[in-house]
C-alpha positions as CSV (number, residue, x, y, z in Angstrom):
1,X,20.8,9.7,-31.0
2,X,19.9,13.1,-29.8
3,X,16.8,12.5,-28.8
4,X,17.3,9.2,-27.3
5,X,20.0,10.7,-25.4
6,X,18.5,14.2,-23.8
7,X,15.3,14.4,-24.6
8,X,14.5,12.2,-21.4
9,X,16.6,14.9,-19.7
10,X,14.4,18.0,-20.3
11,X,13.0,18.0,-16.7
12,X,16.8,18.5,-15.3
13,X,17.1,20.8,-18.5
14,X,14.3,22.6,-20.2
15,X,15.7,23.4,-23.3
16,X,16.4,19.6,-24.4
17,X,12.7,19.7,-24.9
18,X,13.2,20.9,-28.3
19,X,14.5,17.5,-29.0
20,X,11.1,16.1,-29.0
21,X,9.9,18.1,-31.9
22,X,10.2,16.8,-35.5
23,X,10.6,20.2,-36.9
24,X,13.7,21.2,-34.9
25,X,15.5,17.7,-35.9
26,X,14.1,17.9,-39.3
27,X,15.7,21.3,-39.2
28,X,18.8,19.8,-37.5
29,X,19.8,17.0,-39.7
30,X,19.2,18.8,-42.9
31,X,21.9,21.4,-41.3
32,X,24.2,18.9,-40.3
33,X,24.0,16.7,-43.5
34,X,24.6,20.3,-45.5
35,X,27.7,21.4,-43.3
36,X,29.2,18.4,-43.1
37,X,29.3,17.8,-47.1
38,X,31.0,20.8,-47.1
39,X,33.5,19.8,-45.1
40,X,34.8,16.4,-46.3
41,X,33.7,16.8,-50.0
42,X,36.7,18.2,-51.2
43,X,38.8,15.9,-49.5
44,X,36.4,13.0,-50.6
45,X,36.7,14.2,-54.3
46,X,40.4,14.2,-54.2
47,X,40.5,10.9,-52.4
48,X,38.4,9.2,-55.1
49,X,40.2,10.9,-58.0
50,X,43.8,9.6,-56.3
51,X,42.3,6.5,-56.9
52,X,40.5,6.7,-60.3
53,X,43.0,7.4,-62.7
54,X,41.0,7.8,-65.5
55,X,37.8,8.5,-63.8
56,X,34.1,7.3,-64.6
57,X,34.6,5.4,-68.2
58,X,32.5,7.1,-70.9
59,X,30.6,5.9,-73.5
60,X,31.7,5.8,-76.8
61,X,28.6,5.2,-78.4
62,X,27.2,8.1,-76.4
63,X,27.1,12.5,-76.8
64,X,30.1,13.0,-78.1
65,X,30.3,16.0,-75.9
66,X,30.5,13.4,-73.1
67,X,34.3,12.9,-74.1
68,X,35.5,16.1,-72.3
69,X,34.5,14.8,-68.9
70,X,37.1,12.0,-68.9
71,X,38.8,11.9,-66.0
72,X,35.6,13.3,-63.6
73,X,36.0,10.6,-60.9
74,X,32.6,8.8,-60.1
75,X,31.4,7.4,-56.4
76,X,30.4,10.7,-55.7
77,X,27.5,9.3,-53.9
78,X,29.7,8.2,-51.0
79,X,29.2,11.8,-49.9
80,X,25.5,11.4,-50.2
81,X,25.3,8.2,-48.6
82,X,28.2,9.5,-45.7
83,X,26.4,12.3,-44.9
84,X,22.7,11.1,-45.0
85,X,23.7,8.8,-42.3
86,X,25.7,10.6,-39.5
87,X,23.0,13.1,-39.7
88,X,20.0,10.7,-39.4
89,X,21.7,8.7,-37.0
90,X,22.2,12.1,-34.8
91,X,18.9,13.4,-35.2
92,X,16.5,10.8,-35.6
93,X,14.5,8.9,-32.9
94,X,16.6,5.7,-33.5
95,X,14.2,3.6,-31.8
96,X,12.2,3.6,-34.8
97,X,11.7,0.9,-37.0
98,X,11.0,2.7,-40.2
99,X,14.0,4.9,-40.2
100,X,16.1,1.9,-39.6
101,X,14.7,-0.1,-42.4
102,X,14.6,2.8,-44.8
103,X,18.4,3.9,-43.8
104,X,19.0,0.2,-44.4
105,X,17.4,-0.5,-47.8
106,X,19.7,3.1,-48.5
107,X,23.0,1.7,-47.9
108,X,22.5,-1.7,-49.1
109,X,21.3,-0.5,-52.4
110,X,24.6,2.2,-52.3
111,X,26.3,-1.0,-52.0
112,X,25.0,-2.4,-54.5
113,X,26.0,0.3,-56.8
114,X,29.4,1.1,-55.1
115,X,30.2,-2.3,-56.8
116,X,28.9,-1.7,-59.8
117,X,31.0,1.8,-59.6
118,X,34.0,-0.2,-58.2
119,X,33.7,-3.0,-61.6
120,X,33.8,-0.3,-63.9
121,X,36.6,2.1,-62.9
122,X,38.8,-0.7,-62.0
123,X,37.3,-3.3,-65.3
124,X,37.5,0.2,-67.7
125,X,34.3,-1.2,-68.7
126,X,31.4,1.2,-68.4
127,X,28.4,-2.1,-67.8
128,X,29.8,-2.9,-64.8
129,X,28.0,-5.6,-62.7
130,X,25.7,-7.7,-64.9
131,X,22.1,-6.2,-64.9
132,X,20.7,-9.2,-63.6
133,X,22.6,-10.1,-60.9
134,X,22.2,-5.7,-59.8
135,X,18.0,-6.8,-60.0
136,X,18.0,-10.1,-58.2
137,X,20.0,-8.7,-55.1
138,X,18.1,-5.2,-55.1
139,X,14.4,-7.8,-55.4
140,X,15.6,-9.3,-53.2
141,X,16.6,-6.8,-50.5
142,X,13.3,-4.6,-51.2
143,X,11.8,-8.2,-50.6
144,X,12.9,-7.7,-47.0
145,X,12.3,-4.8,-46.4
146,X,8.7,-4.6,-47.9
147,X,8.1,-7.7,-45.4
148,X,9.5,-5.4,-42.5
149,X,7.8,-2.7,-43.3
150,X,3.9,-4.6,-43.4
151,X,5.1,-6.1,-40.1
152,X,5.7,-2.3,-38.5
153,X,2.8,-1.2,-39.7
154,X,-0.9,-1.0,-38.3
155,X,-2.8,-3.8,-38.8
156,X,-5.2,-1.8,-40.7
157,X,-3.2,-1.0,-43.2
158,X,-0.8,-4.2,-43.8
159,X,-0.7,-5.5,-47.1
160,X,-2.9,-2.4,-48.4
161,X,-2.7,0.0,-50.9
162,X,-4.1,3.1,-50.6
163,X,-5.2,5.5,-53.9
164,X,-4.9,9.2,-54.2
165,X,-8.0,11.4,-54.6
166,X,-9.9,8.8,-53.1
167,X,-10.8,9.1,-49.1
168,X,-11.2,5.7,-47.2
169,X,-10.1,3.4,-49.7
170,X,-8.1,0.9,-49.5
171,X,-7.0,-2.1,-51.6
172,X,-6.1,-5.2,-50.1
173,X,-3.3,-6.7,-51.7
174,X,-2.3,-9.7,-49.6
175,X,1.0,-10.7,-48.4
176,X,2.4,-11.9,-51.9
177,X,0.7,-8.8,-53.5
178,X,1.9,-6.4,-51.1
179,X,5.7,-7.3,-51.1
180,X,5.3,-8.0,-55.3
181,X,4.2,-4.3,-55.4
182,X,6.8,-2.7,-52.8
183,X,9.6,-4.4,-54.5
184,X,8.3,-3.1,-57.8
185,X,8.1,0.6,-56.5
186,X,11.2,0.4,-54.4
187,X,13.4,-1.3,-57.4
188,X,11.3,0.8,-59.8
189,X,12.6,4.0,-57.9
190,X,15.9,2.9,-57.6
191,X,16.3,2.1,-61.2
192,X,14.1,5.2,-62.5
193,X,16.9,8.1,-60.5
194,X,19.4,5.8,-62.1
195,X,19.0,5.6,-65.5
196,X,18.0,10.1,-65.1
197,X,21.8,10.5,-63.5
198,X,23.2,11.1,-66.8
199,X,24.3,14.6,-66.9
200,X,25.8,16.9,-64.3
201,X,23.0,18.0,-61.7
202,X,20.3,15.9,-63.5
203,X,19.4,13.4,-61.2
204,X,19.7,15.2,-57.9
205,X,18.0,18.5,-58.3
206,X,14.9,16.4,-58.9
207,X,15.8,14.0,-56.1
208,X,16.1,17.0,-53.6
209,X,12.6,18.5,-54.6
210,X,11.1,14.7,-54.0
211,X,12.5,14.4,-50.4
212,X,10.7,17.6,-50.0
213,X,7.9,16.6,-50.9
214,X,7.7,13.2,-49.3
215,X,9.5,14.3,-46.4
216,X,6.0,16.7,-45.5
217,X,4.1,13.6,-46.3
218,X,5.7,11.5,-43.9
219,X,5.3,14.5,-41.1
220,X,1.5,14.4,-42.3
221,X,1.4,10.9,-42.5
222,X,2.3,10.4,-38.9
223,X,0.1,13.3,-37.0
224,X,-3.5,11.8,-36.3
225,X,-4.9,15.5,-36.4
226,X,-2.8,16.2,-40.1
227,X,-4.6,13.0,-41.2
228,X,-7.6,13.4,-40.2
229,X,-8.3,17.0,-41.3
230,X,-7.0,15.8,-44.7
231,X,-8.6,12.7,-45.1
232,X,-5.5,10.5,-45.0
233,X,-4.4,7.0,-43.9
234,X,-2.5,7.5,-39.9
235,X,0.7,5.5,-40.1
236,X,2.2,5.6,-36.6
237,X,5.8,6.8,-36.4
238,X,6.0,7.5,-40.1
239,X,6.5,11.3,-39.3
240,X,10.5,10.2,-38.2
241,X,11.3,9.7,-41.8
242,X,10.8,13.7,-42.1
243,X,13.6,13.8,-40.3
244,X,15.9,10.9,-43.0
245,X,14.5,12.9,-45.8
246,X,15.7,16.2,-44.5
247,X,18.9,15.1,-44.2
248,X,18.5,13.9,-47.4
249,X,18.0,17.0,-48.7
250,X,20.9,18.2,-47.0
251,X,23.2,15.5,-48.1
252,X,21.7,16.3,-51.9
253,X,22.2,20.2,-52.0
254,X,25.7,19.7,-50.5
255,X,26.4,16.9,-53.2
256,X,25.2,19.0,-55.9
257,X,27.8,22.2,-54.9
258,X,30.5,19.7,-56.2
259,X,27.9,18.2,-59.4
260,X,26.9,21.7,-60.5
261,X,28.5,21.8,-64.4
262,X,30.9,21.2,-65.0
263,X,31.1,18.3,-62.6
264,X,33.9,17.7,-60.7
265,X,32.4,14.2,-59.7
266,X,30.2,12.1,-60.9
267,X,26.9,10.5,-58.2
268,X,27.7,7.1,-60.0
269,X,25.4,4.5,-58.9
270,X,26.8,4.3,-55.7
271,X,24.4,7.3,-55.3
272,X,21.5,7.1,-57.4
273,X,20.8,3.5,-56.6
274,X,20.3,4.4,-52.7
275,X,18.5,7.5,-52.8
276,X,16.0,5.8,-55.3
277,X,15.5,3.2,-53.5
278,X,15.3,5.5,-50.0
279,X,12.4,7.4,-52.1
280,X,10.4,3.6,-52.6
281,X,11.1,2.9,-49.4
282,X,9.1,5.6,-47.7
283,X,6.7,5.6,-50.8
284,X,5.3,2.1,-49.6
285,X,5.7,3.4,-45.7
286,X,3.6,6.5,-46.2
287,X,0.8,4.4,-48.5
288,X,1.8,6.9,-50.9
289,X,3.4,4.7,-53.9
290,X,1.1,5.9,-56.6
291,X,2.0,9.7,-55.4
292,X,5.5,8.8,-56.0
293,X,5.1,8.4,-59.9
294,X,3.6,11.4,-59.8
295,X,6.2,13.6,-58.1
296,X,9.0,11.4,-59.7
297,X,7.3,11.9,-62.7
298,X,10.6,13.0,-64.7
299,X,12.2,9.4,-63.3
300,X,9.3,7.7,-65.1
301,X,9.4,9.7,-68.2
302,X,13.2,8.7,-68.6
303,X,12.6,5.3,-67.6
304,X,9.8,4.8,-70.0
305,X,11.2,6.5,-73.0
306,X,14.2,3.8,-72.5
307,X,11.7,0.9,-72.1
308,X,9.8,2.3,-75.4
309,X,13.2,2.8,-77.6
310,X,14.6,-0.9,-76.7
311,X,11.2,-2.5,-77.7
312,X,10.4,-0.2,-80.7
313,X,14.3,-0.8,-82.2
314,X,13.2,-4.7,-81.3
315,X,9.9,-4.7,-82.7
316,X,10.3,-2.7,-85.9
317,X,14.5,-1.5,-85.8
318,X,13.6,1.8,-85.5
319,X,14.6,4.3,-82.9
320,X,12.0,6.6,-81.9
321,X,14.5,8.6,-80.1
322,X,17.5,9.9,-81.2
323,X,19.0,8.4,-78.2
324,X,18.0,6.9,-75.2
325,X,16.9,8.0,-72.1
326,X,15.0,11.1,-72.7
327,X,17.9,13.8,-72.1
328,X,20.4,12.2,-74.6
329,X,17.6,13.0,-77.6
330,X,17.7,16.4,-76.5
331,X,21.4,16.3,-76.8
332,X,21.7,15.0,-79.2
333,X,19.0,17.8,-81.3
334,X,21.6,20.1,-79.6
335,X,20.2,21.2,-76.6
336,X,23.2,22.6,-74.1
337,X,23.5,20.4,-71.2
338,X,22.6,23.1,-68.6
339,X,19.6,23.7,-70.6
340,X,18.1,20.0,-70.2
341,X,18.6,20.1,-66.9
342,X,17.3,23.6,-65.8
343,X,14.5,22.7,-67.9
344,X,13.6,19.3,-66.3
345,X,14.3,20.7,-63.3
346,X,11.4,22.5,-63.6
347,X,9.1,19.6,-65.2
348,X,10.0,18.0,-62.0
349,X,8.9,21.2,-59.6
350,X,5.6,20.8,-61.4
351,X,5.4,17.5,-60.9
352,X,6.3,17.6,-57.2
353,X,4.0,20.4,-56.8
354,X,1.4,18.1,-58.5
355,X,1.4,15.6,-56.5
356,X,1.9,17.2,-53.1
357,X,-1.8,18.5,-54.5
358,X,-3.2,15.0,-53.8
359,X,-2.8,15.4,-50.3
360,X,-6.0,18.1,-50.3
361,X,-7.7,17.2,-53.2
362,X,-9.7,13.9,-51.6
């Protein structure tokens, strides 16, 4: 709004030329999304804890070290999802298309999970909205906005997908192919920061250190001399998500002052839902879905050690974890909880450094 609003004003008044740079916004909104999580998180918490009276339910079947958060209310990723948008709606250029559509695939997969939240604290029933109802609505709305996003994009580059390492190459999916493999990496995302949101801090340290990486992807991905020098596919306009993700990172740090252990509320999947499916979202923008699963590698490792327990306990009835996903087995070989997550926090700097590597190694 910003920018819309007094950039075209810096010949009366010089300084509003700042507006026009990405960096300063970036800068900006990351501020604002910080600041402003200070100030209404407490009051948020108590608000949601008013009306949870016996907070996130817990699993019974699950750590039994688990039992001592009772109470934590959940829905914490109202505060994600609260301040993610004032500040990108301040600071962005909000005449483009991709920060509208990747904003918009945010909050309706927050939605989707703020009534999965809503089912379980008010049902006492910790499944909440049946998993395939959650997967048909979030297909269908990464449907949409996979079809948006070809249409914004260069004709060059619609219904492509482009591979890291490899300069000037590009696979031509088609229109069914294209929006088959966006909905997969945008519902794949979602699902993968999801199921890793499972003890305090887990999910969003990671999450933080991702919108890093992919917010200077999208900054590179949208300057023609950035792309060029480094052998990259130009998308137009795709360096404004820089500006979404920053205040992303904002809206993360200033969520996790209130989810550092022990918790005093829980992301729920009001949170983890969105900011998964935000990290898709500019994934497919960027052409840079197979970087993703790289720097998200810890959201694949958890999502694939739950795929392999459910089909090795089908297959054979054997468990080939203690517990599924990946940081339950560790708790339950009796790892403390701040050690599994200081610990896979720094798998996931590794990863992130790993595949912000693919940006130079072409």
């Amino acid at each position: 709004m910003f920018y819309n609003l007094l950039y075209p004003l810096a010949d009366v008044f010089s300084p509003f030329n700042l507006f026009r740079y990405l960096t300063f916004r970036s800068i900006a909104a990351f501020l604002t999304a910080l600041v402003l999580s200070f100030l209404i998180g407490g009051s948020l918490i108590r608000w949601l804890r008013s009306k949870q009276a016996q907070g996130q339910p817990i699993r019974t079947d699950g750590p039994a070290t688990h039992l001592s958060k009772k109470g934590t209310p959940t829905m914490g990723g109202l505060l994600i999802l609260i301040t993610l948008t004032v500040a990108t709606l301040l600071w962005a250029d909000l005449t483009n298309r991709y920060v509208w559509i990747v904003l918009a695939i945010t909050l309706a997969f927050g939605a989707v999970g703020f009534w999965d939240d809503y089912l379980k604290v008010t049902k006492k029933n910790p499944k909440g909205v049946p998993g395939k109802i959650k997967l048909v609505i979030s297909i269908l709305v990464a449907g949409i906005a996979a079809y948006l996003i070809a249409q914004a994009s260069p004709s060059s580059l619609r219904y492509m997908m482009a591979l890291p390492f490899l300069k000037d190459v590009l696979l031509p999916l088609g229109l069914i192919g294209f929006l088959a493999f966006s909905v997969v990496v945008m519902v794949g995302a979602s699902n993968a920061v999801n199921l890793t949101d499972g003890l305090d801090g887990l999910a969003i340290g990671p999450v933080i250190m991702a919108s890093a990486v992919f917010g200077l992807i999208a900054y590179v991905v949208g300057n023609t001399i950035l792309t060029n020098y480094l052998y990259l596919h130009h998308v137009p306009r795709s360096g404004e998500l820089a500006v979404l993700l920053a205040a992303m990172i904002g809206a993360g740090l200033g969520f996790l002052w209130f989810n550092a252990p022990p918790a005093m509320v829980f992301m729920g999947d009001t949170g983890s839902l969105a900011i998964g499916g935000a990290l898709g979202a500019v994934a497919v923008v960027t052409k840079h879905e197979i970087v993703l699963a790289i720097v998200g590698g810890l959201f694949v490792l958890e999502t694939v050690s739950v795929i392999v327990q459910v089909l090795s306990f089908k297959w054979t009835g054997r468990r080939v974890f203690r517990m599924a996903p990946l940081h339950h087995h560790f708790e339950q070989k009796g790892w403390a909880e701040p050690t599994i997550v200081f610990r896979f926090w720094i798998i996931a700097a590794i990863l992130a450094m790993a595949g912000l590597a693919t940006l130079k190694l072409r």
